[in-house]
C-alpha positions as CSV (number, residue, x, y, z in Angstrom):
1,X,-4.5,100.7,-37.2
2,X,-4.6,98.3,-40.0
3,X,-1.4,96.5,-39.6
4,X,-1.0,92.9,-39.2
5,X,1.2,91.8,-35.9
6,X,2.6,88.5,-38.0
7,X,3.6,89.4,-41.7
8,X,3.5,93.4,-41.1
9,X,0.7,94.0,-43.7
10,X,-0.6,97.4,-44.1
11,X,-2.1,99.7,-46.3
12,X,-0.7,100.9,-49.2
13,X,-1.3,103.8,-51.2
14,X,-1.6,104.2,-55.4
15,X,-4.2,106.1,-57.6
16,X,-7.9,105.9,-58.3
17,X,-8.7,106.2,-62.5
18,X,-12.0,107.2,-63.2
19,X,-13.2,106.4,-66.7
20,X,-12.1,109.5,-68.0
21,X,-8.5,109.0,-66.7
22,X,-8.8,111.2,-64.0
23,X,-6.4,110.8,-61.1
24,X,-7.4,110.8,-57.2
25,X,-5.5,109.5,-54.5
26,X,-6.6,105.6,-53.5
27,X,-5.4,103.8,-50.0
28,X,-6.2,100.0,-49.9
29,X,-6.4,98.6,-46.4
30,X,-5.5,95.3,-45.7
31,X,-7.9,93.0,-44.4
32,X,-7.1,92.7,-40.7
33,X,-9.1,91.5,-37.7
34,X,-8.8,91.8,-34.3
35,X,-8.6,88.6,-32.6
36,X,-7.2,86.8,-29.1
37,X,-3.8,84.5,-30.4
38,X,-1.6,82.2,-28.3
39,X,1.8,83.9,-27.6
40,X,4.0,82.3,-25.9
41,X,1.7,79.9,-24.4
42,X,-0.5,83.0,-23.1
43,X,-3.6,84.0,-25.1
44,X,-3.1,87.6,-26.5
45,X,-5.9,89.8,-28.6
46,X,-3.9,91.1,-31.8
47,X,-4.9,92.6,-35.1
48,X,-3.9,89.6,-37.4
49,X,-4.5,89.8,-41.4
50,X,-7.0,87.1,-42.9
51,X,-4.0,85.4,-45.0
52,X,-2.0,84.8,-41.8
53,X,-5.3,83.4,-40.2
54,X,-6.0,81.0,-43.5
55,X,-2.2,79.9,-43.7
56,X,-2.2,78.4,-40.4
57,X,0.7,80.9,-39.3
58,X,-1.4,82.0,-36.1
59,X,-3.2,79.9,-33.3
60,X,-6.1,81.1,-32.0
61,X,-6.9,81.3,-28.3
C-alpha cells in the first residue's frame, strides 16, 4: 500500500523505453514511510509520503 494518508500520493503508471524504443509497462511508487503522527492530539502510525514529512504538513509522535 503505497499511498500517502495526507496528500493522497500513490503510484502511477506510464511506459518503460528501452534504448531501442521498446515499450514495457513502468509503475513508479511514491516514496512513502510508515510512521506514528499526532491525530487529533493522539499519536497514530500512518504511511505518510517524504514531501509531506519535509513540508512540515505532519507532526510526528
Amino acid at each position: 500500500m503505497a499511498k500517502c494518508a495526507i496528500c493522497e500520493k500513490s503510484a502511477h503508471f506510464g511506459n518503460a523505453v528501452s534504448h531501442s524504443h521498446r515499450r514495457s509497462n513502468k509503475m513508479w511508487k511514491a516514496n512513502v514511510k510508515s510512521v506514528k503522527i499526532i491525530v487529533n492530539g493522539a499519536a497514530k502510525k500512518t504511511y505518510v509520503c517524504t514531501s509531506c514529512l519535509r513540508s512540515g504538513k505532519v507532526e510526528r509522535a
